[in-house]
PDB file of the backbone (N, CA, C, O) and the ligand in Angstrom, with CONECT records:
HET     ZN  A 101       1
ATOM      1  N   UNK A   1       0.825  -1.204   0.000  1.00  0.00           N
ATOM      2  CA  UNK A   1       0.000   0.000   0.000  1.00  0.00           C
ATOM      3  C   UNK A   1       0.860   1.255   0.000  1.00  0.00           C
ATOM      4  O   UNK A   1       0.372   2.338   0.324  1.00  0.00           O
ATOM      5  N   UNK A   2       2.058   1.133  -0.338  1.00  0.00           N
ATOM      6  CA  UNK A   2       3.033   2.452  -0.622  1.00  0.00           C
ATOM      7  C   UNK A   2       2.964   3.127  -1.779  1.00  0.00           C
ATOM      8  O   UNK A   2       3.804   4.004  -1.981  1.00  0.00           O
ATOM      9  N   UNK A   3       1.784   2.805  -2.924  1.00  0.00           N
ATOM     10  CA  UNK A   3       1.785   3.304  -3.792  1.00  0.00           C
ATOM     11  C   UNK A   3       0.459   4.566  -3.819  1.00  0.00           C
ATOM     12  O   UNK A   3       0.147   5.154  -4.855  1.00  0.00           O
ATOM     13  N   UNK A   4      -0.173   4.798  -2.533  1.00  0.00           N
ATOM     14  CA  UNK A   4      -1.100   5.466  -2.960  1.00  0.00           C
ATOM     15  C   UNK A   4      -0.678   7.055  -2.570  1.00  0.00           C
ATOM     16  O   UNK A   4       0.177   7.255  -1.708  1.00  0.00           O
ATOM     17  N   UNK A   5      -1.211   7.947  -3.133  1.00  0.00           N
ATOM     18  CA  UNK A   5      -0.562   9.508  -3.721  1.00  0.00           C
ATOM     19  C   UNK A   5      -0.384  10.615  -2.495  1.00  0.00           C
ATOM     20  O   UNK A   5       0.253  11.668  -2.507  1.00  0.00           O
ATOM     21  N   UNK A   6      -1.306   9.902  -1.245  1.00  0.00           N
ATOM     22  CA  UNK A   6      -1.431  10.667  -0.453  1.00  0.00           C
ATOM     23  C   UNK A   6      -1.970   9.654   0.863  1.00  0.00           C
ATOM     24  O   UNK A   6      -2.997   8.974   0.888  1.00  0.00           O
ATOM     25  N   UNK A   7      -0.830   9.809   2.024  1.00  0.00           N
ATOM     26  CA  UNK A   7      -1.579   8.815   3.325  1.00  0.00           C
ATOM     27  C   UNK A   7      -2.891   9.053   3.773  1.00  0.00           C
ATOM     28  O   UNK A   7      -3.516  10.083   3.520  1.00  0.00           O
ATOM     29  N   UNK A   8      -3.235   8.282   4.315  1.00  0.00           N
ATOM     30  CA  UNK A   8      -4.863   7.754   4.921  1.00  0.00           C
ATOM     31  C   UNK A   8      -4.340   8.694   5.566  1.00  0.00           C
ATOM     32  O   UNK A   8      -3.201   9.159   5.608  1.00  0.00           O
ATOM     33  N   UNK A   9      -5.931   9.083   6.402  1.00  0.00           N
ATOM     34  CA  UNK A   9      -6.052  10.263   7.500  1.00  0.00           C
ATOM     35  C   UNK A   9      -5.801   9.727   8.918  1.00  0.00           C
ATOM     36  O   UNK A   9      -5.783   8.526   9.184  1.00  0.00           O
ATOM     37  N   UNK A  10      -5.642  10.545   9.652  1.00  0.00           N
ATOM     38  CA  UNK A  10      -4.855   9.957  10.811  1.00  0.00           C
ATOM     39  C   UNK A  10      -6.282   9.406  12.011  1.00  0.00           C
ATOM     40  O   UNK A  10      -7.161  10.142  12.460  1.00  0.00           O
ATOM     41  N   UNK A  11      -6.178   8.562  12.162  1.00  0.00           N
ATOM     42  CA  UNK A  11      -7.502   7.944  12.976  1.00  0.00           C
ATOM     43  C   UNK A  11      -8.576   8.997  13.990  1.00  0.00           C
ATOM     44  O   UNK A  11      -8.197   8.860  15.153  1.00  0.00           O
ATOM     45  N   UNK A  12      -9.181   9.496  13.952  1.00  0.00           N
ATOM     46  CA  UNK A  12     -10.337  10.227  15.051  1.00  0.00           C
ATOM     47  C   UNK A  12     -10.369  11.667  13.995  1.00  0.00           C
ATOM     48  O   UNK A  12     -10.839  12.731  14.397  1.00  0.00           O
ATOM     49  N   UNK A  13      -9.869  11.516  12.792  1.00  0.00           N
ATOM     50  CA  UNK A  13      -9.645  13.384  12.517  1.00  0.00           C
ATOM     51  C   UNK A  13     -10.769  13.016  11.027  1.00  0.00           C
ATOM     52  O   UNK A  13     -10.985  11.984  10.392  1.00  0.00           O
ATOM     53  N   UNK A  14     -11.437  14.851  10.887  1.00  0.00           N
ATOM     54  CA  UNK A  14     -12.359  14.829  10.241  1.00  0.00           C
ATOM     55  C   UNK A  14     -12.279  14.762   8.877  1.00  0.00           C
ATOM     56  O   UNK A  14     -11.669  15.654   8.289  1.00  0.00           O
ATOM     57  N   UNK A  15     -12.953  13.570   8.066  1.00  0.00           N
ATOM     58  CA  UNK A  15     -12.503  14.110   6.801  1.00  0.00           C
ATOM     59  C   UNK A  15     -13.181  14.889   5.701  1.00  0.00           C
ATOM     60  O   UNK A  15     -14.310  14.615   5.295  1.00  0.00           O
ATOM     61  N   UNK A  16     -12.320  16.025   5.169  1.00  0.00           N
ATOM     62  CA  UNK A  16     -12.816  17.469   4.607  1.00  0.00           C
ATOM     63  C   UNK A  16     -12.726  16.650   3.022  1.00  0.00           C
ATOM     64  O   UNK A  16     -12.360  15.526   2.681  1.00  0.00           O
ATOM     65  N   UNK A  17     -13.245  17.811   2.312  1.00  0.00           N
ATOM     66  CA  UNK A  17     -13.376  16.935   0.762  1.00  0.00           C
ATOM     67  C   UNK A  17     -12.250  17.935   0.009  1.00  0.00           C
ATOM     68  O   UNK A  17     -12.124  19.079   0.447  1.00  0.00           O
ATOM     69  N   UNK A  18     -11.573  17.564  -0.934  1.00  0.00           N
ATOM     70  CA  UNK A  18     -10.480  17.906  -1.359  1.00  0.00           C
ATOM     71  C   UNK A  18     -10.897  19.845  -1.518  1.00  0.00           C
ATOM     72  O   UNK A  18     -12.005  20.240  -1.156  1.00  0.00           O
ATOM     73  N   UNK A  19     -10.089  20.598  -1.954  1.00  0.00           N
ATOM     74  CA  UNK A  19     -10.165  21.886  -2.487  1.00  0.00           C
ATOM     75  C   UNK A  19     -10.726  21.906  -3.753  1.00  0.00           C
ATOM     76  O   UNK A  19     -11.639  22.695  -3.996  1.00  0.00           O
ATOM     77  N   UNK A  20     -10.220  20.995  -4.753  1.00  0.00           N
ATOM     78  CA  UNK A  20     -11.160  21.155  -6.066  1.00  0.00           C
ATOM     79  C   UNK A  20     -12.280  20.910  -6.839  1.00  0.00           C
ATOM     80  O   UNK A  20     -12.576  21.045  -8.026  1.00  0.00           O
ATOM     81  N   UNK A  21     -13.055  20.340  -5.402  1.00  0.00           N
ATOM     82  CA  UNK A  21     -14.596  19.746  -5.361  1.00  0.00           C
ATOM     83  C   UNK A  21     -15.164  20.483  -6.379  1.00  0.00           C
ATOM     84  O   UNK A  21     -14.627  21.583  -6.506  1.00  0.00           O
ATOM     85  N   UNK A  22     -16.186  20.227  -7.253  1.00  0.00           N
ATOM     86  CA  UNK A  22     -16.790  21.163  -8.009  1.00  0.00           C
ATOM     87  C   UNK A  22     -18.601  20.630  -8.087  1.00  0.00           C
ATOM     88  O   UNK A  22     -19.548  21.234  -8.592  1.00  0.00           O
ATOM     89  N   UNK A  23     -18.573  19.246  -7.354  1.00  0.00           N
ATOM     90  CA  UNK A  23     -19.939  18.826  -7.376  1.00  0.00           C
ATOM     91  C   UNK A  23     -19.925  17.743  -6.905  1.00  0.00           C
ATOM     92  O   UNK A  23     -18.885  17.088  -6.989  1.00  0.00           O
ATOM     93  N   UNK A  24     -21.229  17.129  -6.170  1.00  0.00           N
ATOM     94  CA  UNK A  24     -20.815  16.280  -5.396  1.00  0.00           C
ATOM     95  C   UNK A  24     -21.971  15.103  -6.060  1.00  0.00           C
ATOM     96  O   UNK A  24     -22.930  15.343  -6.793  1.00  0.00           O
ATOM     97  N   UNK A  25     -21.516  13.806  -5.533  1.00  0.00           N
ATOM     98  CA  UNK A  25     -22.609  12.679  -5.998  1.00  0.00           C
ATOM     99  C   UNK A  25     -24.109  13.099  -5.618  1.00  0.00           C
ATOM    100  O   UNK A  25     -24.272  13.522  -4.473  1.00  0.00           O
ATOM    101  N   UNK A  26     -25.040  13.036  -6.331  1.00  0.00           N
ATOM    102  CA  UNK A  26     -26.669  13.179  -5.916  1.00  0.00           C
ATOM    103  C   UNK A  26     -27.030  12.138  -5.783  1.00  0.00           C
ATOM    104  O   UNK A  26     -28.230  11.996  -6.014  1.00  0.00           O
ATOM    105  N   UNK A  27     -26.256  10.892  -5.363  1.00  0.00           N
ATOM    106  CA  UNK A  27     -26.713   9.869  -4.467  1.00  0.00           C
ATOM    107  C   UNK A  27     -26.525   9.816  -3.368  1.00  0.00           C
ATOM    108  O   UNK A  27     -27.387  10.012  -2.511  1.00  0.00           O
ATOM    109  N   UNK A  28     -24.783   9.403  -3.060  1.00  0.00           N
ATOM    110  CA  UNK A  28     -24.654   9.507  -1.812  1.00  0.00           C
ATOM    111  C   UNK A  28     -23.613  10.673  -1.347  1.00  0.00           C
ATOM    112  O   UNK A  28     -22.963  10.578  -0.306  1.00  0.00           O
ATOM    113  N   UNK A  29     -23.527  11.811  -2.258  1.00  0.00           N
ATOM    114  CA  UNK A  29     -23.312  13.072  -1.921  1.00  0.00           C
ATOM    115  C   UNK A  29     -21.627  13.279  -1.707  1.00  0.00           C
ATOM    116  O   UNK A  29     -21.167  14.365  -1.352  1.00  0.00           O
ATOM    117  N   UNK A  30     -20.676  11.945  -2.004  1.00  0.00           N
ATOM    118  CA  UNK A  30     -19.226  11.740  -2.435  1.00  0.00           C
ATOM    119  C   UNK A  30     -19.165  13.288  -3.036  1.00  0.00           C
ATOM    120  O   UNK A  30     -20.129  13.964  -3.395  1.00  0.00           O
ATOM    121  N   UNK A  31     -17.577  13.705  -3.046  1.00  0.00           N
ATOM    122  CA  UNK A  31     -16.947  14.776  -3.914  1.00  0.00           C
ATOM    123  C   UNK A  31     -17.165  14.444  -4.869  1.00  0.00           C
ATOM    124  O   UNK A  31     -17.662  13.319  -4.829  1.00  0.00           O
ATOM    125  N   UNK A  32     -17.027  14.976  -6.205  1.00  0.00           N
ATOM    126  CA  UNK A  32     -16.741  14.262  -7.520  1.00  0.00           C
ATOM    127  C   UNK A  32     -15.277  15.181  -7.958  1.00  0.00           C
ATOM    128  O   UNK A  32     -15.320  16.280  -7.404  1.00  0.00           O
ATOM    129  N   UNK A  33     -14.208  15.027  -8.675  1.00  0.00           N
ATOM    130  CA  UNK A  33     -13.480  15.416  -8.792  1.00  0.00           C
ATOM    131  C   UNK A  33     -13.238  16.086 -10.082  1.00  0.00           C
ATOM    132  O   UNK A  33     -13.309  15.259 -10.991  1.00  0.00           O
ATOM    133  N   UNK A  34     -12.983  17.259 -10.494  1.00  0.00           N
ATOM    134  CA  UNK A  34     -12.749  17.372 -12.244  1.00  0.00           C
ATOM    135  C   UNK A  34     -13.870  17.094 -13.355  1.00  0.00           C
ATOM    136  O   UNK A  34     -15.045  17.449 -13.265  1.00  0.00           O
ATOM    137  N   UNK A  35     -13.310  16.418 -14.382  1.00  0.00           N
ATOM    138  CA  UNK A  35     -14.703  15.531 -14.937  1.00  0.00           C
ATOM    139  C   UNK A  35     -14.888  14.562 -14.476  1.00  0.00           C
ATOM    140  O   UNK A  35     -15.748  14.047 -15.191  1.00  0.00           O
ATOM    141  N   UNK A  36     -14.669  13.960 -13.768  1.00  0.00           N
ATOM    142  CA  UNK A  36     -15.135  12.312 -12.818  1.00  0.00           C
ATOM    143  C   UNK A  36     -16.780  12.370 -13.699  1.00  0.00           C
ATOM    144  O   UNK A  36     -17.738  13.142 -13.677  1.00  0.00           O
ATOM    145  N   UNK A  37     -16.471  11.224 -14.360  1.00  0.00           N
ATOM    146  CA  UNK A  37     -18.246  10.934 -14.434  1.00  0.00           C
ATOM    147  C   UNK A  37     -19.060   9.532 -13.839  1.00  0.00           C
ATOM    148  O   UNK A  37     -20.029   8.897 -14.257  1.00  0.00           O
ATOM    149  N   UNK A  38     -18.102   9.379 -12.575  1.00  0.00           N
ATOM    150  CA  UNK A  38     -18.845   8.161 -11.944  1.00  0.00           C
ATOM    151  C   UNK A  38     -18.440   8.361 -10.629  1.00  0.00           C
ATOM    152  O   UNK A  38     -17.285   8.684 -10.350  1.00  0.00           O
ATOM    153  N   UNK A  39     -19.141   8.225  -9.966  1.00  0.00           N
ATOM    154  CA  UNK A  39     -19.174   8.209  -8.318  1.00  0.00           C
ATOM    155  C   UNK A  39     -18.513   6.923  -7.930  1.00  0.00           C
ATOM    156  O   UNK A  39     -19.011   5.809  -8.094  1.00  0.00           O
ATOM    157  N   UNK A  40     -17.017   7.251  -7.252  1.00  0.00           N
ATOM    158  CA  UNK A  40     -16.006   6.182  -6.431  1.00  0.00           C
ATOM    159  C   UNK A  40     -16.730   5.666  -5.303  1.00  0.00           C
ATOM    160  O   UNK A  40     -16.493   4.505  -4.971  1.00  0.00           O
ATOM    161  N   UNK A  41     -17.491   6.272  -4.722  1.00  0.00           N
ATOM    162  CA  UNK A  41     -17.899   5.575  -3.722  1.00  0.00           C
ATOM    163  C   UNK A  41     -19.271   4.898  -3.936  1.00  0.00           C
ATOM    164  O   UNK A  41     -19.403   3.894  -3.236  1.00  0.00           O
ATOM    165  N   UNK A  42     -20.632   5.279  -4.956  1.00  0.00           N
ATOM    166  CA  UNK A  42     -21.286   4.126  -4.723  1.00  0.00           C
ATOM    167  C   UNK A  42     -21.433   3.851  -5.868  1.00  0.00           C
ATOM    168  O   UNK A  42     -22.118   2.839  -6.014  1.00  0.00           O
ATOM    169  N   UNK A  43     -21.001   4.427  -7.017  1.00  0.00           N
ATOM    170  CA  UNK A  43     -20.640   3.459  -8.510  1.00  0.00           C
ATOM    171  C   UNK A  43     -21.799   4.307  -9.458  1.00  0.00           C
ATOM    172  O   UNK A  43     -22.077   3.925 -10.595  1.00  0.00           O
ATOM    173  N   UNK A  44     -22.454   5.548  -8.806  1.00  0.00           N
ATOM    174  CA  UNK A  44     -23.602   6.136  -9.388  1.00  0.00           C
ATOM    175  C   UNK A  44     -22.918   6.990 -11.123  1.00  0.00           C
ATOM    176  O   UNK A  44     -21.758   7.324 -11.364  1.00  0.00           O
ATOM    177  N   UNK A  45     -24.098   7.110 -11.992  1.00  0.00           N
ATOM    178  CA  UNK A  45     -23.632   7.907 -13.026  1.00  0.00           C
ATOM    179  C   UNK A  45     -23.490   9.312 -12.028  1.00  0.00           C
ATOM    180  O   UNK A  45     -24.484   9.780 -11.474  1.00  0.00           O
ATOM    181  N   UNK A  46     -22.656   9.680 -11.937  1.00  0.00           N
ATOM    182  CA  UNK A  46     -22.373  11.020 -11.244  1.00  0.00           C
ATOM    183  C   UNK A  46     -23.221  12.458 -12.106  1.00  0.00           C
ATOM    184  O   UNK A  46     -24.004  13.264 -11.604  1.00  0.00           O
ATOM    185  N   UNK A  47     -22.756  12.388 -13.428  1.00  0.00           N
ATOM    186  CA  UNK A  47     -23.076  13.750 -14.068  1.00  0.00           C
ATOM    187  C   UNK A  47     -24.263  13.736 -14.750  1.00  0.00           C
ATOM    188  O   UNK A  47     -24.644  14.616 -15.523  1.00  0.00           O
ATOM    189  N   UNK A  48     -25.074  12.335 -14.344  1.00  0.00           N
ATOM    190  CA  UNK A  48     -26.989  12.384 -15.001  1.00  0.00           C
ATOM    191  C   UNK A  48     -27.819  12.831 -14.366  1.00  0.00           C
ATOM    192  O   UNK A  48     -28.126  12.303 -13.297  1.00  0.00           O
ATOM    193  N   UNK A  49     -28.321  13.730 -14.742  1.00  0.00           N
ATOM    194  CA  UNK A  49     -29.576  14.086 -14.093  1.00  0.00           C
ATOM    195  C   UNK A  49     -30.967  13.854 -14.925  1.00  0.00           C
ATOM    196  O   UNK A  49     -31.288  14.161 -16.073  1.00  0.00           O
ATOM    197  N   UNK A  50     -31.823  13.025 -13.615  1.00  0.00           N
ATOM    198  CA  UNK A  50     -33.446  12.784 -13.710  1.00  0.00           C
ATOM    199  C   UNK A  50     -33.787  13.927 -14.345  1.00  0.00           C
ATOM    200  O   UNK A  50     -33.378  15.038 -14.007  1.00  0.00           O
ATOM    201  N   UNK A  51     -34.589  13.688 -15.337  1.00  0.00           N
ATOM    202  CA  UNK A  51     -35.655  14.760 -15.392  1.00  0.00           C
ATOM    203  C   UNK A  51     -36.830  14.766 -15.093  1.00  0.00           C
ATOM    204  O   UNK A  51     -37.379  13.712 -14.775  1.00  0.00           O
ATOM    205  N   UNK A  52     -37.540  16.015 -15.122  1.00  0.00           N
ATOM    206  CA  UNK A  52     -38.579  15.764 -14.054  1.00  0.00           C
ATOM    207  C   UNK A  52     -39.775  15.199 -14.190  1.00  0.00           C
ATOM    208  O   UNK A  52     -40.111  15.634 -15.292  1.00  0.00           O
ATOM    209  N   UNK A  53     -40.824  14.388 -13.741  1.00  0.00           N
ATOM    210  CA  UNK A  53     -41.720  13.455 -14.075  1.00  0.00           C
ATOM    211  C   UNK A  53     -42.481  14.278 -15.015  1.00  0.00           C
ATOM    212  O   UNK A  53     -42.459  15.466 -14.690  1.00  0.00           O
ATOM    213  N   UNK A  54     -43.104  14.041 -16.011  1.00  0.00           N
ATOM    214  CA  UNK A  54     -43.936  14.671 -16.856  1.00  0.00           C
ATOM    215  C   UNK A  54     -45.386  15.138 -16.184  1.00  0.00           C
ATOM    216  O   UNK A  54     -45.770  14.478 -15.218  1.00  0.00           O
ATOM    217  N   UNK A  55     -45.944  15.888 -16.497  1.00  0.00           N
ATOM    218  CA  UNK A  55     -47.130  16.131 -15.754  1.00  0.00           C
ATOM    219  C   UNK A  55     -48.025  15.354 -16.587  1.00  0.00           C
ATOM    220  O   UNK A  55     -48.485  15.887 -17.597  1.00  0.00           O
ATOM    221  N   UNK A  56     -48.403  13.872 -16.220  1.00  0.00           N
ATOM    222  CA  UNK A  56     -49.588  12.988 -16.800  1.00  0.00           C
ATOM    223  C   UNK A  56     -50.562  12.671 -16.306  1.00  0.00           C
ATOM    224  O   UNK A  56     -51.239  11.693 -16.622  1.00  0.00           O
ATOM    225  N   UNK A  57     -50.877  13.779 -15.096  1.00  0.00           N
ATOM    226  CA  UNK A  57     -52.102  13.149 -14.342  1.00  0.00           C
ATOM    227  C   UNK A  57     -53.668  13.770 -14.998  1.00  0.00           C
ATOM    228  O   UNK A  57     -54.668  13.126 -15.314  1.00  0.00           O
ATOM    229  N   UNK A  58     -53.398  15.377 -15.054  1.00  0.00           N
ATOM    230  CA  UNK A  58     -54.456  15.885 -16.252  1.00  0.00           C
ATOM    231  C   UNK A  58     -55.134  15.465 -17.066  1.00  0.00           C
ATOM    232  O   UNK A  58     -56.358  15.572 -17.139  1.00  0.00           O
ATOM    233  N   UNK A  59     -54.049  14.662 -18.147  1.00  0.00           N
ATOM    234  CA  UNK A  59     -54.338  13.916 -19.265  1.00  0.00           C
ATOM    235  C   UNK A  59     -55.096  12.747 -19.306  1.00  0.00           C
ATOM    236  O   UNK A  59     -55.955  12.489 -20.148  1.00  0.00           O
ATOM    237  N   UNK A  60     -54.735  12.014 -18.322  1.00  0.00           N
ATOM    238  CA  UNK A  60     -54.953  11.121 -17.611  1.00  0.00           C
ATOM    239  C   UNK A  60     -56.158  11.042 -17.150  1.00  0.00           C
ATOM    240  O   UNK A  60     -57.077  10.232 -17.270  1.00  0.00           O
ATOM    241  N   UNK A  61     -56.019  11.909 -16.662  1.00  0.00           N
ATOM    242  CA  UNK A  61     -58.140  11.914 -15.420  1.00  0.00           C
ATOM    243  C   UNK A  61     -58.963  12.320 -17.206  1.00  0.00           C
ATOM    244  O   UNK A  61     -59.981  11.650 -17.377  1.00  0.00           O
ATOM    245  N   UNK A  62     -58.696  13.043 -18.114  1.00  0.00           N
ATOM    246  CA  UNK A  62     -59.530  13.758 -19.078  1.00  0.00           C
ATOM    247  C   UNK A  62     -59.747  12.488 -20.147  1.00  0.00           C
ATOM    248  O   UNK A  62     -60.732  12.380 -20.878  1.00  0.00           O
ATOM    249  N   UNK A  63     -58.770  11.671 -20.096  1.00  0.00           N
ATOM    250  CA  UNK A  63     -59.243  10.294 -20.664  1.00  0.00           C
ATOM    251  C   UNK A  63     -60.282   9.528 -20.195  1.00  0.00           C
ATOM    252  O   UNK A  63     -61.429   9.261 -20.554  1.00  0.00           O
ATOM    253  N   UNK A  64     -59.487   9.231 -19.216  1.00  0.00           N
ATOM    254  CA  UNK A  64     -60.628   8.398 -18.293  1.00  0.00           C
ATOM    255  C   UNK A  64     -62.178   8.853 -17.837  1.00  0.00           C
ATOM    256  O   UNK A  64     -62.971   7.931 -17.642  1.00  0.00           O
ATOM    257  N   UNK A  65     -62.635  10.197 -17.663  1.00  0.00           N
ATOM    258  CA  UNK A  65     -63.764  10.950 -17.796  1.00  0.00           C
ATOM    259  C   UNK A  65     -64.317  10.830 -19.570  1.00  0.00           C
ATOM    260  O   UNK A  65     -65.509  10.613 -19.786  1.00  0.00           O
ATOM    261  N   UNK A  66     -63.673  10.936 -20.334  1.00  0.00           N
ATOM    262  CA  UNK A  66     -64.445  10.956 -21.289  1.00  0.00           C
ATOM    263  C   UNK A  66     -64.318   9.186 -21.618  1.00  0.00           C
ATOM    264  O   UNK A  66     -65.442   8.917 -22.043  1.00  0.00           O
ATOM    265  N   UNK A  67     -63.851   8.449 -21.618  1.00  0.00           N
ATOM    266  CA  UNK A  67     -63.869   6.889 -21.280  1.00  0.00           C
ATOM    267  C   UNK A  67     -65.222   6.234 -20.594  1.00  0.00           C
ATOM    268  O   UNK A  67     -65.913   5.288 -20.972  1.00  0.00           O
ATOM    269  N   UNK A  68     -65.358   7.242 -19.248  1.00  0.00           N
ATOM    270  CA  UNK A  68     -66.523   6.812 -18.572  1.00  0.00           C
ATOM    271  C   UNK A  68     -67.508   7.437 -18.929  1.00  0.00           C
ATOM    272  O   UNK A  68     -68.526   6.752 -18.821  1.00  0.00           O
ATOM    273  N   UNK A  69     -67.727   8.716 -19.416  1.00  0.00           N
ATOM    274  CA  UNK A  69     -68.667   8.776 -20.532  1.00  0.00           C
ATOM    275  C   UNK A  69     -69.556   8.201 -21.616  1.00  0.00           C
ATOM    276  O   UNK A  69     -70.775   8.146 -21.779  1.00  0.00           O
ATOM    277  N   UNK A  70     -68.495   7.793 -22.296  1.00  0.00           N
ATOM    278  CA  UNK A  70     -68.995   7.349 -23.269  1.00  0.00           C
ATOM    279  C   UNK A  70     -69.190   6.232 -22.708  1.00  0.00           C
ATOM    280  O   UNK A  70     -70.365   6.345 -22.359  1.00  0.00           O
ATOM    281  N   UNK A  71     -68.839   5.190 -22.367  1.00  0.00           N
ATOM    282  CA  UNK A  71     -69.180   3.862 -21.304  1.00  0.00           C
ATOM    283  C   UNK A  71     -70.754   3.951 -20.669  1.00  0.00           C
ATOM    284  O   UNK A  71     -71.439   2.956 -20.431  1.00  0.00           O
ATOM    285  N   UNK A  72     -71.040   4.890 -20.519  1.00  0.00           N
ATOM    286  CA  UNK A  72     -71.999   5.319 -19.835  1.00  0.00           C
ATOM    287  C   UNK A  72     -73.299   5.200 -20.871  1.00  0.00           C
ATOM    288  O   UNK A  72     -74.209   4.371 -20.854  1.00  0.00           O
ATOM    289  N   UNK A  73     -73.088   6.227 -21.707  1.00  0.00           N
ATOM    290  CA  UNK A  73     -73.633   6.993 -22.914  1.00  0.00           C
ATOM    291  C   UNK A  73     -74.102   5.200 -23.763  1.00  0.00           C
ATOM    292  O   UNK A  73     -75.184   4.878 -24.254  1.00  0.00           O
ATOM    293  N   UNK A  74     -72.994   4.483 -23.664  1.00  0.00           N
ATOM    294  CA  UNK A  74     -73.064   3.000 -24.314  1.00  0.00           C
ATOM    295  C   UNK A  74     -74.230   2.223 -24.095  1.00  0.00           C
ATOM    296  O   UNK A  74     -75.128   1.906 -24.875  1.00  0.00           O
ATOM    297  N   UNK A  75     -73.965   1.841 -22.259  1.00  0.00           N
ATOM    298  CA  UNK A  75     -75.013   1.455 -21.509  1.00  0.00           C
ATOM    299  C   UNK A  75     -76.178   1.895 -21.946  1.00  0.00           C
ATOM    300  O   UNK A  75     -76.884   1.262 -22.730  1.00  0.00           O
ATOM    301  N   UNK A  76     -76.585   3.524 -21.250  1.00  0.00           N
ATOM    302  CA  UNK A  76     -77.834   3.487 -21.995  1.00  0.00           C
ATOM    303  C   UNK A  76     -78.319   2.911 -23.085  1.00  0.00           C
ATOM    304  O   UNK A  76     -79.213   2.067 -23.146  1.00  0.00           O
ATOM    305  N   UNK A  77     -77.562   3.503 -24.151  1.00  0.00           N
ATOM    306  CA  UNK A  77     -78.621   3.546 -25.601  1.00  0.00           C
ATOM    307  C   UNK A  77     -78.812   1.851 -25.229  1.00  0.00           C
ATOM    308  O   UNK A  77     -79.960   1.457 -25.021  1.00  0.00           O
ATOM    309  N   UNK A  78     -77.580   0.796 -25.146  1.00  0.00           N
ATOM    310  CA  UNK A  78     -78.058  -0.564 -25.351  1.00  0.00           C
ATOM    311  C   UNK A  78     -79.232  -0.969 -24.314  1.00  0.00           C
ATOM    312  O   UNK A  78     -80.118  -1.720 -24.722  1.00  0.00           O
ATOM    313  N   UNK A  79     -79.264  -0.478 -22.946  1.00  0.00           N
ATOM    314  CA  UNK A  79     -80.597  -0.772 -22.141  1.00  0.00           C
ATOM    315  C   UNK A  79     -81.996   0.051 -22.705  1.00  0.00           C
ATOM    316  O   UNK A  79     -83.111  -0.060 -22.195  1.00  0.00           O
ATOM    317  N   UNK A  80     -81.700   0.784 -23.720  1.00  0.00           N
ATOM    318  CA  UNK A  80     -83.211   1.575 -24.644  1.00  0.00           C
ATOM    319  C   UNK A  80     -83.348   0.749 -25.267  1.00  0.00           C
ATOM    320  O   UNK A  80     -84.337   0.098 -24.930  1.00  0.00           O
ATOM    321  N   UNK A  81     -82.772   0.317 -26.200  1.00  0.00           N
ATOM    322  CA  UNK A  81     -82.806  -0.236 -27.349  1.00  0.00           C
ATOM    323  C   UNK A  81     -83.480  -2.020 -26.709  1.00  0.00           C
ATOM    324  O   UNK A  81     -84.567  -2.524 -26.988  1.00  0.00           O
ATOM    325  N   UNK A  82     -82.594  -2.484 -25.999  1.00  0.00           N
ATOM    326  CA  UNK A  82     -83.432  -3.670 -25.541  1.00  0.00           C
ATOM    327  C   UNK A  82     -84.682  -3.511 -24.450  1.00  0.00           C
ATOM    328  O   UNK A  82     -85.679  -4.150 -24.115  1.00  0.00           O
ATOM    329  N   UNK A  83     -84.271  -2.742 -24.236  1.00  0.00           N
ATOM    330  CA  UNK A  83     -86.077  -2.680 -22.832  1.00  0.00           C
ATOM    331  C   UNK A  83     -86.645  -1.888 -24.014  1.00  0.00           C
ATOM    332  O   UNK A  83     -87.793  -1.447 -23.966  1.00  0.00           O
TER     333      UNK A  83
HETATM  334 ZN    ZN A 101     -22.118   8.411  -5.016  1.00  0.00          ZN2+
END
């Protein structure tokens, strides 16, 4: 283990995140370093970001209302038509 660039921290002392931090994992919130595009510590795509859920609930209920509509509208005429 003499090959690594810089010694482990000395046991009970706090550890700070380097000076050239520029963004940190939005998983588990690791430094990221430079262009790093993967998180060392939990293996996350570091530089993807979610986008945001689409708004499909609107659309959604305005289907289903005119769905049960006409469903409706169905029923009848076929309970006229046979009674
Ligand atoms: Zn991470």
């Amino acid at each position: 283990m003499s090959s690594l660039a810089s010694p482990p921290p000395a046991p009970g002392a706090q550890w700070s995140p380097p000076a050239a931090v520029g963004e940190w994992c939005p998983l588990c919130g690791a430094a990221l370093l430079g262009e790093q595009d993967w998180c060392l510590h939990c293996g996350a795509a570091a530089r993807t970001r979610l986008a945001a859920t689409p708004r499909w609930r609107a659309p959604v209920a305005a289907v289903a209302i005119v769905l049960l509509v006409s469903l409706a509208i169905l029923i009848a005429s076929l309970v006229k038509l046979i009674g």
